[in-house]
RODOLO-496816 format. One record per residue: residue in three letters; x, y, z of N, C-alpha, C, O in turn. Coordinates in steps of 0.02 Angstrom, whole numbers, plus 50000, padded with zeros to 5 digits. Example, Ala and Ser with C-alpha at 12.3 -4.5 7.8 and 13.67 -1.06 7.14 Angstrom:
residues 2
Ala506604971650390506154977550390506604983550390507124983450423
Ser506424988850354506844994750357506455000250394506705005750402
//
This chain:
residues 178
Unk474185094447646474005087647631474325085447564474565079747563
Unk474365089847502474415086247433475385086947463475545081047460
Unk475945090347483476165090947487476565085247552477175084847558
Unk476285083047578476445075847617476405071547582476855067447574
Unk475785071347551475585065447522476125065747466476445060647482
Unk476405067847420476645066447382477515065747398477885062147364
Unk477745070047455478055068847497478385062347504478895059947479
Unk477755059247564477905052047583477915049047531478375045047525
Unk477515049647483477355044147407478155042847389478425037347383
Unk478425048647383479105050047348479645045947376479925041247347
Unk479775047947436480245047047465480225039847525480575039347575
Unk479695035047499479675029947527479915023847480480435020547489
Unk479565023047440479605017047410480205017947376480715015047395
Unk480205022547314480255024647267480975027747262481415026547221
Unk480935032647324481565033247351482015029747364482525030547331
Unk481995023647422482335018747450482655015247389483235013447399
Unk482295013147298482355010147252483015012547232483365007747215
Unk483225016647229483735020947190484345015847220484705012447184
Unk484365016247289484955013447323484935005347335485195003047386
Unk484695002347300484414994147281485074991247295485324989847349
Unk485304990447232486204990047219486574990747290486974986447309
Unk486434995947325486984996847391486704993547441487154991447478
Unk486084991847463485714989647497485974982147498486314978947538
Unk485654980447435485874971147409486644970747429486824965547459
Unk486954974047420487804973447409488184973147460488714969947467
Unk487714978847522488014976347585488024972847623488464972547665
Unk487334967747619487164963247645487454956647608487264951347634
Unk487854956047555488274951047547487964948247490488044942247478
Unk487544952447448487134948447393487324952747339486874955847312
Unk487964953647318488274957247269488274952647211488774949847234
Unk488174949747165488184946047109487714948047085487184947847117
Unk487774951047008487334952546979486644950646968486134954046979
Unk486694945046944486144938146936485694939647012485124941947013
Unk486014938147064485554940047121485454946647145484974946947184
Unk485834953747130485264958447136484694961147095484274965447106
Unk484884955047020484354957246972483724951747013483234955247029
Unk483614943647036483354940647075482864945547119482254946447118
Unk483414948247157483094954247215482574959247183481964958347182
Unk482854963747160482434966547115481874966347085481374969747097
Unk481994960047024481224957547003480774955147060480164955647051
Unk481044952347125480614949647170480334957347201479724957847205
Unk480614961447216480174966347264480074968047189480274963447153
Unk479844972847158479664973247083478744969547091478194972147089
Unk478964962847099478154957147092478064959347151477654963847142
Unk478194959147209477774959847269477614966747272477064966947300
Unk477774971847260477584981447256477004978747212476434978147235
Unk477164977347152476544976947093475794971447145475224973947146
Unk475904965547177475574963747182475004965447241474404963947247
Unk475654970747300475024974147336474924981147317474634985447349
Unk475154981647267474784988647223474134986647198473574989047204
Unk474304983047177473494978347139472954977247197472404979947199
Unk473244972847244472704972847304472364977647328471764978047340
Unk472914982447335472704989647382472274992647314471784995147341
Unk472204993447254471694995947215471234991547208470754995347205
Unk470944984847203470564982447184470024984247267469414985347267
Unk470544984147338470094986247402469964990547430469774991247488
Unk470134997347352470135003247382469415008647408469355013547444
Unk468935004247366468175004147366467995003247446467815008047479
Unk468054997747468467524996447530468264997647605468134995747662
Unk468755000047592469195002347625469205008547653469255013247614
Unk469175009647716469115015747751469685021347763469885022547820
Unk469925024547709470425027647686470825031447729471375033647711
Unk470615032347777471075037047840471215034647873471585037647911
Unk471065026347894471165020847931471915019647908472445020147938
Unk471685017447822472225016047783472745015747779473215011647780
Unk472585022547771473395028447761473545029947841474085031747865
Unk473115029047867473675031147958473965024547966474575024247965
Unk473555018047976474125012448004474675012047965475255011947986
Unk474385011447875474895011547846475585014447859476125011447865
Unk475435021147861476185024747856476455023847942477025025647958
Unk476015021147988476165018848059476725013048054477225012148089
Unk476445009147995476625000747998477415001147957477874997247968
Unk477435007247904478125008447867478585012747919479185011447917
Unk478385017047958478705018648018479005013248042479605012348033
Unk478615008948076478815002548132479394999148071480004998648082
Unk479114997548018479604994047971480424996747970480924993747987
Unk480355003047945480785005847947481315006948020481925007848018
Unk480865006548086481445006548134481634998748133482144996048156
Unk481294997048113481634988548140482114987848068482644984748079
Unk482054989348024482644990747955483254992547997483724989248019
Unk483124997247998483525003448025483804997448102484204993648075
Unk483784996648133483904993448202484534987248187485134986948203
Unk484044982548146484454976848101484964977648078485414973648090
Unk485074984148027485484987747988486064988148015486624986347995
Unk485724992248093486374994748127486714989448154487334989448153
Unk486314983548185486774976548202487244973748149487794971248159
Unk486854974948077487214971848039487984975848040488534973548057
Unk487844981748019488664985448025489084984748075489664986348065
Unk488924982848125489284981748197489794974448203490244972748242
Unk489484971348147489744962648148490624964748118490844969048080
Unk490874959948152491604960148125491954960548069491934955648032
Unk492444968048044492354966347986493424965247978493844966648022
Unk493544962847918494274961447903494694968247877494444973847869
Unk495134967047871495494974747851495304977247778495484982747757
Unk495054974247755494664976447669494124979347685493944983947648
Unk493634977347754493084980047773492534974647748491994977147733
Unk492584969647743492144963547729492194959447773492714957047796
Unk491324957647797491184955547846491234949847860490944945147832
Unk491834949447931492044941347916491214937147974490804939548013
Unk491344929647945490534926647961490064930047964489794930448020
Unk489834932747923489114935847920488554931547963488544925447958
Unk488204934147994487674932248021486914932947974486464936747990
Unk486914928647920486594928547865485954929547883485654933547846
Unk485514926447945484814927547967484904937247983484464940747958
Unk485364940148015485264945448019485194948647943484654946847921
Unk485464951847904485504952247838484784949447810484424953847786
Unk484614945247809484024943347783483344946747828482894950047802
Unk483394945347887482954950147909482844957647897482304960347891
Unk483494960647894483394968347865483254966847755483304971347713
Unk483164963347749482844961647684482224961547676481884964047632
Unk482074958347725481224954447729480834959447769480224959447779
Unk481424965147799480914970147841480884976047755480334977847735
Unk481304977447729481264980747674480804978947628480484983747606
Unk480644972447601480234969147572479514971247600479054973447566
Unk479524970147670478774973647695478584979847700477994981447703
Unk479154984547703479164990047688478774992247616478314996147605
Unk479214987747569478994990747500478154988247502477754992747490
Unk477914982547515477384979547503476644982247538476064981947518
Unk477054985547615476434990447637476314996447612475784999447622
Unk476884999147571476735003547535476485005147471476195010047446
Unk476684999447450476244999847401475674998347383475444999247327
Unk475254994547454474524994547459474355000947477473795002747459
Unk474655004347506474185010947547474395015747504473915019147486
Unk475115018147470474865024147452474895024347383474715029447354
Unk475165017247337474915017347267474195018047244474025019847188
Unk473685015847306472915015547280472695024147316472175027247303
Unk473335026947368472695032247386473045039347384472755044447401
Unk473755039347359474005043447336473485047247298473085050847329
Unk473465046547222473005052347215472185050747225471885056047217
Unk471765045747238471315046347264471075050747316470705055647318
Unk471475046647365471345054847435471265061547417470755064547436
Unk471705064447383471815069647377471115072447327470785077747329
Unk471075068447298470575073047233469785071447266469375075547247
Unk469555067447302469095065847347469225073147405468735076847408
Unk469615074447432469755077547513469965087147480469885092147516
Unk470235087247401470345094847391469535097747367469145093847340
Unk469365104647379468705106547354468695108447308469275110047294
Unk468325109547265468255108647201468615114147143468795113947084
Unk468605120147213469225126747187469685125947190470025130147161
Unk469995121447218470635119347225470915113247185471495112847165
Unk470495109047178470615102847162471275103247108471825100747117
Unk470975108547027471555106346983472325109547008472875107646988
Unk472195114247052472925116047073473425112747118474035113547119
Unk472955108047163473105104247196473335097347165473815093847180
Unk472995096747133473305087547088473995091147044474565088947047
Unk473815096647007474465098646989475075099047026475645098247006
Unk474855100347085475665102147126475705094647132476185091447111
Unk475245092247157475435083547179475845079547106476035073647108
Unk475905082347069476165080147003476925082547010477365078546996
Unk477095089147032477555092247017478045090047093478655091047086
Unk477865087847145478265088147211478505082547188479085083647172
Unk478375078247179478635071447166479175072047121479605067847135
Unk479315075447075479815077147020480495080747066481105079947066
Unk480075084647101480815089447138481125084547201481625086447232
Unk480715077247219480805075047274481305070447242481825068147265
Unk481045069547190481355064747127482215065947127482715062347131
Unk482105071847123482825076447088483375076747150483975076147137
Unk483085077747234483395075347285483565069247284484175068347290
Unk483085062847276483475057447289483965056747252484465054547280
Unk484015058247180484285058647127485035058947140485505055047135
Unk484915066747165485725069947167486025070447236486625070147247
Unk485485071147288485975073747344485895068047376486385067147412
Unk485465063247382485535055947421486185053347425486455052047479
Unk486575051947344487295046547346487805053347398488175052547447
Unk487615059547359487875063047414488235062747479488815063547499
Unk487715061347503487635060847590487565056547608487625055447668
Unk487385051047557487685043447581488535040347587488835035947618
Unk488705046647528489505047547530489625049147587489915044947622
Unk489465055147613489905058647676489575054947735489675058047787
Unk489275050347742489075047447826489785045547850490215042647816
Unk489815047247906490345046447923490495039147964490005036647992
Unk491035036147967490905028347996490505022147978490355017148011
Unk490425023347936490145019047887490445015647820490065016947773
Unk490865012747806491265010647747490635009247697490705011747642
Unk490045005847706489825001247674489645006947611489825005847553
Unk489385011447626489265014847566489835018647545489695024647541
Unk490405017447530490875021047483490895016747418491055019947369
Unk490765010547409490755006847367490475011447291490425008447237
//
């Protein structure tokens, strides 16, 4: 459990953040000014259902929570992921820039990312470590919040280093060599 949980914690939101810049950039919103725009906007919306999801973490039925939740970032994520792949498919010129972008597509894999970040950060900013220190027994508890401290650092250190990695080597994909 502490080892999922910190897991998914890691490598959802938090994760996806690192690659902001490549994300914004492929979808045709490369100007500085607007991926800083982008940014501060998911930035306020993470913060603002972080806030929600703690102020309702009281009368909220926590296993409910955290299952649709990470159900609902699933679904998000294939329809990201789905969009994504339409988007790369659109015609591109010999530089590899996409001639007529189909701007509603692009924006939709935005606004599915945006919901991505925003369901997540109701469900597992308020129950990340709640759950856990509620659900470990009482012999366990400090060893358990400890590791939940420490996975996140090494999950950290993957996105870190081997993500641009292997975002390098996908093969057929130009968009990320940038």
């Amino acid at each position: 459990m502490v080892m999922f949980m910190s897991i998914f914690g890691q490598f959802s939101e938090s994760g996806l953040g690192y690659f902001n810049t490549v994300i914004y950039g492929s979808l045709v919103y490369s100007s500085s000014a607007t991926q800083l725009g982008l940014n501060l906007g998911a930035q306020f919306v993470s913060a603002f259902s972080a806030l929600n999801g703690a102020a309702l973490i009281d009368p909220m039925p926590r296993i409910k929570v955290l299952t649709f939740g990470t159900l609902g970032q699933a679904g998000l994520l294939a329809i990201n992921a789905a969009l994504s792949l339409k988007w790369t498919q659109q015609r591109t010129n010999t530089a590899g820039a996409v001639v007529n972008p189909n701007l509603g597509l692009g924006q939709g894999v935005l606004a599915s990312y945006y919901l991505f970040n925003s369901l997540n950060s109701f469900t597992y900013s308020p129950l990340q470590s709640v759950y856990l220190s509620e659900n470990l027994e009482t012999t366990t508890r400090a060893k358990g919040l400890g590791l939940s401290g420490v996975i996140p650092g090494l999950v950290g250190f993957i996105n870190t280093y081997a993500g641009p990695i292997g975002l390098k080597n996908i093969k057929n994909n130009d968009v990320w060599d940038s």
